[in-house]
C-alpha positions as CSV (number, residue, x, y, z in Angstrom):
1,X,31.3,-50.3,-0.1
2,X,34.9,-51.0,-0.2
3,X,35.6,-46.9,0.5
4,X,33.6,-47.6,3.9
5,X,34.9,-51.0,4.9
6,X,38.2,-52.8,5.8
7,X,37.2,-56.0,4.9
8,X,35.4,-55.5,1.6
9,X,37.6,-55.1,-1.4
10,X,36.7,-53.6,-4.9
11,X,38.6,-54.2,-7.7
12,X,37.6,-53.3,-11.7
13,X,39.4,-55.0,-14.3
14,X,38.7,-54.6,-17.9
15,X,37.8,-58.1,-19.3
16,X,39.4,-57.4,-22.7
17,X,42.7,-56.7,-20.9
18,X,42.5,-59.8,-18.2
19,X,41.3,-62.6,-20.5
20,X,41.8,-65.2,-17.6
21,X,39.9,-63.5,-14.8
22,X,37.1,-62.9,-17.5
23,X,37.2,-66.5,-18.6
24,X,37.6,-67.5,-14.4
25,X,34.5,-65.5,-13.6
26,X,32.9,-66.4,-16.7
27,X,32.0,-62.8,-18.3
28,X,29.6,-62.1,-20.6
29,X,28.7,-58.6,-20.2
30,X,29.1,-55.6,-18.0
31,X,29.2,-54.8,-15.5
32,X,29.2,-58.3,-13.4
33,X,30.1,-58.0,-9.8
34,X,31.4,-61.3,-7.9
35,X,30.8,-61.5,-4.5
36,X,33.2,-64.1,-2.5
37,X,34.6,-65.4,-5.5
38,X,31.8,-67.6,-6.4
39,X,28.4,-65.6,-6.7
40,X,27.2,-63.2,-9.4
41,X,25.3,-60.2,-9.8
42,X,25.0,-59.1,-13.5
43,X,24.3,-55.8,-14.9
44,X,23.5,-52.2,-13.2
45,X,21.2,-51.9,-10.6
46,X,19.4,-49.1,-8.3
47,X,22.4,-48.6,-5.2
48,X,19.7,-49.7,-2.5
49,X,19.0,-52.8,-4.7
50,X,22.7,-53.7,-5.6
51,X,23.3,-53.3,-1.2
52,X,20.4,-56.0,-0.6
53,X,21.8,-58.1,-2.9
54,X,25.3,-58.2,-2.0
55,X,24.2,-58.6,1.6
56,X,21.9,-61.5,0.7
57,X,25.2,-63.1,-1.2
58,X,27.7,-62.5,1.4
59,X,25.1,-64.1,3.7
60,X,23.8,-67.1,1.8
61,X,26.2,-70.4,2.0
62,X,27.7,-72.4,-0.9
């Protein structure tokens, strides 16, 4: 998504190397996408799937 947008950005960052964004995002397995900082999606899932559910995230308020 972030290949296709401007305003999405993708970053992957090894948890064993950066302790603190592990601990700040509260890691406990792979892979675990955060979506505006503050919502989760844990583990692997189907690329139509993962879309809805970053959609639904990026939608849904705090």
């Amino acid at each position: 998504m972030a290949y296709e947008r401007d305003n999405i950005n993708g970053d992957m960052v090894g948890a064993q190397e950066f302790m603190e964004l592990a601990q700040k995002f509260e890691v406990r397995g792979v892979p675990r996408t955060v979506v505006n900082s503050s919502k989760f999606i844990d583990g692997g899932l189907p690329e139509r799937q993962f879309l809805e559910r970053v959609l639904e995230l990026a939608r849904s308020q705090d």
